[in-house]
C-alpha positions in Angstrom: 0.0 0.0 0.0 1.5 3.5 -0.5 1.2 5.5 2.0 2.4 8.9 0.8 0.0 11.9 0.0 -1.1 12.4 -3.6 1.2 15.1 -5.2 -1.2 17.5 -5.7 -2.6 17.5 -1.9 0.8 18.2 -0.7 1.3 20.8 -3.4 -1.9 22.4 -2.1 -0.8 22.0 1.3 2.8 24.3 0.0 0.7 27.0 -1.3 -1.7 27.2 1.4 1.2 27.6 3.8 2.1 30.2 1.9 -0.8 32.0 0.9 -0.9 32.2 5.6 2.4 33.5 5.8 1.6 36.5 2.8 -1.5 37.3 3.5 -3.0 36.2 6.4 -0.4 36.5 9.3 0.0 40.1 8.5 -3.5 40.7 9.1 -3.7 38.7 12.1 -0.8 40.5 13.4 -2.8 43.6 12.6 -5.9 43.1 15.1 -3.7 40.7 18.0 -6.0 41.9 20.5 -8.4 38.7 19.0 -5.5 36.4 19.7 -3.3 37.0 22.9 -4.1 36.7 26.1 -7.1 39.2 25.5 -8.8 37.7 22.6 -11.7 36.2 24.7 -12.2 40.0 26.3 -11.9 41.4 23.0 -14.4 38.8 21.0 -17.4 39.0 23.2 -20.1 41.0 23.4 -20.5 40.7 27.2 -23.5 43.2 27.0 -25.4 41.6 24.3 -25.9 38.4 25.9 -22.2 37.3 25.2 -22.1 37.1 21.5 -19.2 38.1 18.7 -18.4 41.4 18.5 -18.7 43.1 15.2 -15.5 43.5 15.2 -14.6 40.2 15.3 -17.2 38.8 12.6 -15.5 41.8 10.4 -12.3 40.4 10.5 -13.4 37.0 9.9 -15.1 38.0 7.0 -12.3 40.0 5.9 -10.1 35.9 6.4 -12.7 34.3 4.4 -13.0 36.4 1.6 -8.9 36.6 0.9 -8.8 32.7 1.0 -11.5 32.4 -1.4 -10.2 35.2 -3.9 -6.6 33.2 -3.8 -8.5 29.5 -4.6 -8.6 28.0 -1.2 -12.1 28.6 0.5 -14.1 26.0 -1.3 -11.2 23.4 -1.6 -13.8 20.8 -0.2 -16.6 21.5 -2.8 -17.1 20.6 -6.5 -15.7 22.5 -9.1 -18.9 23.4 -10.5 -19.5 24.9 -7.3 -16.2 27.1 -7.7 -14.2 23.9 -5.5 -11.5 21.4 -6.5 -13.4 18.5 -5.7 -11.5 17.9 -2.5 -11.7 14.7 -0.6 -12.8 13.8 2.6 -8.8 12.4 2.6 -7.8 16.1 1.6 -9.9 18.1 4.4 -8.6 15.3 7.1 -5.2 16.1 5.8 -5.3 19.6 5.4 -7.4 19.7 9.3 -4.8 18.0 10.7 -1.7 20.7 9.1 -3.4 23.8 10.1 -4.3 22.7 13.9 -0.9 21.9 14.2 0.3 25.5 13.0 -1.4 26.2 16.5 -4.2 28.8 16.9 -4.7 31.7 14.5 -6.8 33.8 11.9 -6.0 30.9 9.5 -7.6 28.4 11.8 -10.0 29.7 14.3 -11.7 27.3 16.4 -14.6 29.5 18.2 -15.9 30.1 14.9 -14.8 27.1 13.0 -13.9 29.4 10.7 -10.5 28.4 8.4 -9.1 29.6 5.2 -10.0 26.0 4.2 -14.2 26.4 4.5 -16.1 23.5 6.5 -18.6 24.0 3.8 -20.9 21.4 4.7 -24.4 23.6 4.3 -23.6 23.7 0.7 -22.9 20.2 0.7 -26.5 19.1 2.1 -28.5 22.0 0.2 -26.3 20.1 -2.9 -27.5 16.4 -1.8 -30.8 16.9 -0.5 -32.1 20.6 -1.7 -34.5 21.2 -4.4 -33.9 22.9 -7.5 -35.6 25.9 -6.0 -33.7 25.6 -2.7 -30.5 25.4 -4.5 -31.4 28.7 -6.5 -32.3 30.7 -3.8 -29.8 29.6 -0.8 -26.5 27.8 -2.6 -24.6 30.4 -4.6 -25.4 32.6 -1.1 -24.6 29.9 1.1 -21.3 29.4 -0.5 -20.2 33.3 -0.4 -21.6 33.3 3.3 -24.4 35.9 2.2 -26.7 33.2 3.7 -25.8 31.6 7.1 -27.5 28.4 8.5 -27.8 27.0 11.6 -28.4 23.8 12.3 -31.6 22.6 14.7 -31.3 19.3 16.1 -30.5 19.5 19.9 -33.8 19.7 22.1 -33.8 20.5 26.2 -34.9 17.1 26.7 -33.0 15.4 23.9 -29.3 15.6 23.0 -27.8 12.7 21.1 -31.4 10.7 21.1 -32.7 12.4 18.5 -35.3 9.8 17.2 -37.1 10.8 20.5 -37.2 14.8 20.0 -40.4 16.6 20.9 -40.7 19.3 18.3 -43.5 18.4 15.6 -44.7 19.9 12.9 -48.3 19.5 11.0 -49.4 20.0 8.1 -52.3 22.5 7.8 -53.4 23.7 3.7 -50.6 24.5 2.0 -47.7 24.9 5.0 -46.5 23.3 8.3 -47.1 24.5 11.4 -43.7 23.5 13.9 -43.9 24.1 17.8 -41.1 22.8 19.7 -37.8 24.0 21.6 -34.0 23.4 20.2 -30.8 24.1 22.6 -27.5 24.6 21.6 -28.0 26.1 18.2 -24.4 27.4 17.2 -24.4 30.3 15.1 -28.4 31.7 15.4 -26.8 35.1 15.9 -25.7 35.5 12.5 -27.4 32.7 10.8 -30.4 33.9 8.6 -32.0 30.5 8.3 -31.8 27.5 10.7 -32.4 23.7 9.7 -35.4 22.4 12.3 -35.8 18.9 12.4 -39.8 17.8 13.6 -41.9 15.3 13.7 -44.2 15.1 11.2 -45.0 11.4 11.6 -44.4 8.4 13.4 -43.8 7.0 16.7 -41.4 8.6 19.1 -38.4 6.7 19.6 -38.6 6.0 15.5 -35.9 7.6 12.8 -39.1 7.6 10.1 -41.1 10.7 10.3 -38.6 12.9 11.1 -38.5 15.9 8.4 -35.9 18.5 8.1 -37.3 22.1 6.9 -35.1 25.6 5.8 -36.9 27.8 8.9 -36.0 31.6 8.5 -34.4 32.5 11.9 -36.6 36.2 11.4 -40.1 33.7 11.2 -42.8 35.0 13.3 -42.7 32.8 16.1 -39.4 31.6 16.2 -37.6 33.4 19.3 -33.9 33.3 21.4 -34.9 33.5 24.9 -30.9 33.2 25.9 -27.9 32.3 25.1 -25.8 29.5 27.1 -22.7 30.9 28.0 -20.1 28.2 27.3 -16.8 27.4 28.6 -14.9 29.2 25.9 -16.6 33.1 25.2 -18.3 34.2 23.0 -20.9 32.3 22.6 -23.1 31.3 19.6 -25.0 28.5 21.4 -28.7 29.8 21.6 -31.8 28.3 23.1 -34.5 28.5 20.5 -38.7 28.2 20.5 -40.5 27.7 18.1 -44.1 28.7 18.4 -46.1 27.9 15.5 -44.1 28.9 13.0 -45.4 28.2 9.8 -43.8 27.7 6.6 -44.8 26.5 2.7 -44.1 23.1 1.8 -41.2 24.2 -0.2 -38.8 24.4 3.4 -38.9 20.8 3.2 -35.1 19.5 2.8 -35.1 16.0 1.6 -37.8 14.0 1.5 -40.7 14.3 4.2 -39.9 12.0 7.4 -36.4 11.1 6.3 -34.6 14.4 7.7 -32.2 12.2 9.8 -30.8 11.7 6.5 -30.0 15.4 6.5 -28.5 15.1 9.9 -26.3 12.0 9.5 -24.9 14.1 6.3 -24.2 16.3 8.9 -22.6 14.7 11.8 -20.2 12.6 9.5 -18.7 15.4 7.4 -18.1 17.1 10.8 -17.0 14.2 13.3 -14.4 13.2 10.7 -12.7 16.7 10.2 -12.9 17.3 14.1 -10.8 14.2 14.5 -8.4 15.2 12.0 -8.3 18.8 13.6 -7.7 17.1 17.0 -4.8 15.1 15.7 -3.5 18.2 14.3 -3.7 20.0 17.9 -2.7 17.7 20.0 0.4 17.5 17.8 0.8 21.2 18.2 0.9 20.3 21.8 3.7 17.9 21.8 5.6 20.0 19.4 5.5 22.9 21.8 6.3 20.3 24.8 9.3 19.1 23.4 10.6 22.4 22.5 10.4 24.2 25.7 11.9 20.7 27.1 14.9 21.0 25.6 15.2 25.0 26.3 13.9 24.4 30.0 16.7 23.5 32.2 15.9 22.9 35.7 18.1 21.8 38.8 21.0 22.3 35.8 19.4 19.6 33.5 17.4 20.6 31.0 13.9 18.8 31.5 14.1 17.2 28.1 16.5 14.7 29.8 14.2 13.7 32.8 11.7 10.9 32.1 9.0 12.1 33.7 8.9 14.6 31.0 9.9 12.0 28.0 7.8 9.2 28.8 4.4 10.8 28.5 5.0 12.6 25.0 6.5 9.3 24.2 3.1 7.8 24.9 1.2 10.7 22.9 3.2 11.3 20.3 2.4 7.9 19.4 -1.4 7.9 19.8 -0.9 10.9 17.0 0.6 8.6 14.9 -1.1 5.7 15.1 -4.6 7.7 15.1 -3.7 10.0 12.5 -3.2 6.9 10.5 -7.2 5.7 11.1 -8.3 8.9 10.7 -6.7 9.5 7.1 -7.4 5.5 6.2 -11.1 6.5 7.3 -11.4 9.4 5.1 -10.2 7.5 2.5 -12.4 4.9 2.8 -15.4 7.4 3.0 -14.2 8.8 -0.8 -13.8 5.3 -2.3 -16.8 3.6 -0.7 -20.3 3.6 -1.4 -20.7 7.8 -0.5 -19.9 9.7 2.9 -22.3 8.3 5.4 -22.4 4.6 4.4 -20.1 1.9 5.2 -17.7 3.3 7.6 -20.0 4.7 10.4 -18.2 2.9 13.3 -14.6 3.6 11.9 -15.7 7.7 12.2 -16.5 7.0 15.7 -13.6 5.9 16.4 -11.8 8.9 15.1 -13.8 11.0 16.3 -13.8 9.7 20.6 -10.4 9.0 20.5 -9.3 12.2 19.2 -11.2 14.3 21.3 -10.0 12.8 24.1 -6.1 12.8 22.8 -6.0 16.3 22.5 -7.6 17.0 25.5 -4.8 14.7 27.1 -2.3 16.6 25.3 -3.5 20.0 26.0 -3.5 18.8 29.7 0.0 17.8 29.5 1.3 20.7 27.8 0.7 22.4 30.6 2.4 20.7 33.3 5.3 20.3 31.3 5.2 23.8 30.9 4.6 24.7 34.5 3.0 27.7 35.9 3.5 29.5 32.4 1.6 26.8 30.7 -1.5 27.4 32.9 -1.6 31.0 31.7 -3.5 32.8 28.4 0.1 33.4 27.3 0.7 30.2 26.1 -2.4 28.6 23.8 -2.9 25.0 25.8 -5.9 26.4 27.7 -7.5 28.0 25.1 -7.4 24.4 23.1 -8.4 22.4 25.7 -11.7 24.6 26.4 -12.6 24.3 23.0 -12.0 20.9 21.9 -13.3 19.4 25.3 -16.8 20.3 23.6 -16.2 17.8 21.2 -16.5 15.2 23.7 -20.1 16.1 24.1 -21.3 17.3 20.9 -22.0 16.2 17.2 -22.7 13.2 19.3 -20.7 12.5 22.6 -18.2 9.5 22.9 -20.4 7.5 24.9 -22.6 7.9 21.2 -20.0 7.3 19.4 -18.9 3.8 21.8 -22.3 3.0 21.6 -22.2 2.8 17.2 -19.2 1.0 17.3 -20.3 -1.9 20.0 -23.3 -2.0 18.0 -21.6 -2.7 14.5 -18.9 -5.0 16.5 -21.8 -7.0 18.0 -23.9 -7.1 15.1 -26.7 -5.2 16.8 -26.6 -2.6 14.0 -25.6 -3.6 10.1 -23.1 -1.9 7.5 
């Protein structure tokens, strides 16, 4: 088997490094007050229910549309989309290289917002929208003229979402949804939101589930708070719904098969936030082993004392050996029979165990860098807050341990 990276990924990978140093460090450099030991002060709105400042969304915007003008932004899309077909191999590469420049404009995580787009809205309005839906919403969606949100999380139901609460019913020509969502990332900005409700069916059921394209400015549909979050700002909103009605046209996909929509979802993101953690928890070590061998302590430097060796021993070969699934995974998921089929247990996989690496290696990096490590001067805390999320959402590792029993027992089939 060869192992190495097709030519032209690592020829992207050149130029994109490039295309950060030129243009984009300069403008990070340029507003640091969103990176240092500030940039949590500086991003949130602390009077406006703790959302992005302006400011920051600005300069975001300002990222996005320089990567796009120099042919990088849509890497993961179709070229008749503006893309370059990327692969799900590509975007778990190119994940993994920019978390392990560390944080920065060219890789935000708050925001997931990178000079490489997690387009996946696109993706679904490409798969499941209708010709009318793809008129209206894609070229927008693309350009980020038209935000989504995504509307799956319930008070009463997180990862069980066969048994969520919110319904909608059909009444003349539109649907009527009532219901409650929680954690809805990005409602601040987002002009529409994807609501998943019952239409039909039992609870407990995946059939009769339906996904519809809600406008987030719908009468009836209200934020009644934001949860603030262990990293700030926040974007995670509590949302009603109060019948809110809308045409039979907001149906994505086909009526009562929205989890469809929503395992489209999931698997395009659990699969890049493994390769992302791989490429942080790397960062990590790196920095570790650096500041080990400049570190000298007792007149040894601390790169010479075991207890400092043996534990980025252990992780720096978790990285390996997982970055290995994780690439072997994606590639499996481009030559298989499409994205969500297939290899559903093997994306689990990736996706708990890196979560949990890099919080292990985010952990570590600061006790081998002492006091200095614990501060806001040093990025460890900032990546450990964020990516100890992942352990809970998109489906949390005791979800994702329960998929993979399931296919290892035979309790759920390929």
């Amino acid at each position: 088997m060869d192992y190495a990276l097709p030519q032209d990924l690592q020829d992207f990978i050149a130029e994109l490094d490039a295309f950060i140093e030129r243009e984009i460090k300069p403008l990070e450099a340029e507003n640091m007050q969103f990176f240092d030991h500030r940039r949590e002060w500086k991003r949130t709105d602390w009077e406006n229910d703790g959302v992005h400042t302006e400011e920051w969304i600005e300069l975001l915007g300002e990222m996005r549309r320089r990567a796009d003008a120099a042919g990088f932004f849509r890497y993961a899309l179709p070229k008749r989309m503006g893309g370059r077909d990327g692969t799900n191999l590509g975007m778990a590469v190119i994940r993994d290289h920019l978390a392990a420049r560390g944080l920065g404009l060219h890789n935000d995580l708050q925001m997931e917002s990178s000079v490489v787009g997690n387009l996946v809205f696109p993706l679904i309005l490409e798969e499941f929208g209708t010709d009318e839906q793809k008129d209206a919403f894609l070229a927008k969606a693309i350009a980020g003229e038209a935000e989504f949100a995504f509307g799956l999380t319930e008070p009463d139901h997180g990862s069980d979402a066969t048994w969520l609460e919110t319904t909608a019913a059909c009444d003349g020509e539109d649907w009527v949804i009532n219901g409650a969502k929680r954690f809805i990332s990005g409602i601040s900005f987002a002009r529409h939101v994807i609501v998943f409700a019952r239409t039909s069916g039992d609870p407990g059921r995946g059939e009769g589930i339906t996904a519809f394209i809600v406008p987030t400015d719908a009468p009836g549909v209200e934020v009644p708070y934001m949860h603030w979050t262990f990293n700030m700002p926040t974007d995670h909103a509590e949302v009603t719904l109060s019948d809110v009605r809308v045409p039979d046209g907001a149906i994505l996909g086909e009526e009562g098969r929205g989890l469809a929509t929503a395992l489209f979802f999931v698997h395009e993101n659990r699969i890049r936030q493994a390769a992302s953690g791989v490429g942080a928890a790397q960062y990590c070590v790196n920095e570790s082993v650096s500041y080990a061998r400049s570190r000298k302590t007792f007149g040894k430097a601390l790169a010479e004392r075991q207890a400092i060796q043996w534990p980025l021993v252990e992780l720096a070969t978790e990285i390996e050996m997982l970055r290995g699934l994780v690439r072997k995974t994606a590639h499996e998921m481009d030559s298989g029979e499409g994205r969500i089929s297939g290899v559903s247990d093997k994306v689990s996989m990736c996706n708990y165990r890196a979560n949990r690496l890099v919080c292990v290696a985010a952990d570590r990096a600061m006790q081998v860098h002492g006091g200095i490590g614990y501060t806001r001067h040093k990025q460890f805390e900032h990546i450990y807050r964020h990516h100890r999320r992942y352990r809970i959402t998109e489906g949390s590792e005791e979800i994702q341990i329960r998929n993979i029993a399931g296919h290892l027992f035979g309790f759920i089939s390929r």
